[in-house]
N, C-alpha and C positions, 0 to 999 in steps of 0.2 A: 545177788548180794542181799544178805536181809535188814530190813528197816531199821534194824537197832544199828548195826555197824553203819549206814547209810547216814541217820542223823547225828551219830557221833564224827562222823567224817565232817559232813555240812557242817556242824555247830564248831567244830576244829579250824576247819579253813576260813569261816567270818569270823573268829576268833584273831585269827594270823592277820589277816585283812584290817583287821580295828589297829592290831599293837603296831602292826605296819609303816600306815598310815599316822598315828598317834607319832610315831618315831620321825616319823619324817617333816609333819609339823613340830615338835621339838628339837629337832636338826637345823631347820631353817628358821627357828626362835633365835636359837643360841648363835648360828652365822650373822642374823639382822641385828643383832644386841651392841657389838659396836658402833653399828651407823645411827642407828635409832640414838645413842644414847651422846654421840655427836652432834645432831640434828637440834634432839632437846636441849642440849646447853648452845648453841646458835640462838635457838628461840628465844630463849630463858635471856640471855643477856642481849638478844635486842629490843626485849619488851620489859628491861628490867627500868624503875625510872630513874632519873637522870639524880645526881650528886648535888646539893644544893651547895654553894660555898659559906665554909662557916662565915659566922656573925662578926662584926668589928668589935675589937676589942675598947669601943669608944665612950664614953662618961655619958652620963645625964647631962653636963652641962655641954658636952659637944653636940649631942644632940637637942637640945633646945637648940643652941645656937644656929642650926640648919634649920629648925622648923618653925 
């Protein structure tokens, strides 16, 4: 077989090999994409902080009168 058709074969089949592989980590991107994006919102709202209660609706002179 001569070298030329030899390294166009090689250069062909690591070629197949890359998009292969590439395909296959964007397969298992796209299947983890609903869990991952479950996980972050779990995270997200249990490190979100916490709701302060609003303020009283109370006068300056009720508050003097407590302080």
């Amino acid at each position: 077989m001569p070298i030329i058709i030899e390294a166009i074969l090689v250069s062909a089949g690591m070629l197949l090999i890359f998009a292969m592989a590439f395909l296959a980590l964007f397969l298992l991107a796209i299947t983890m994409f609903p869990i991952e994006r479950s996980l972050s919102k779990i995270i997200w709202e249990a490190t979100a902080p916490k709701k302060l209660p609003p303020p009283s609706k109370g006068s300056f002179r009720d508050f003097s009168k407590r302080h």
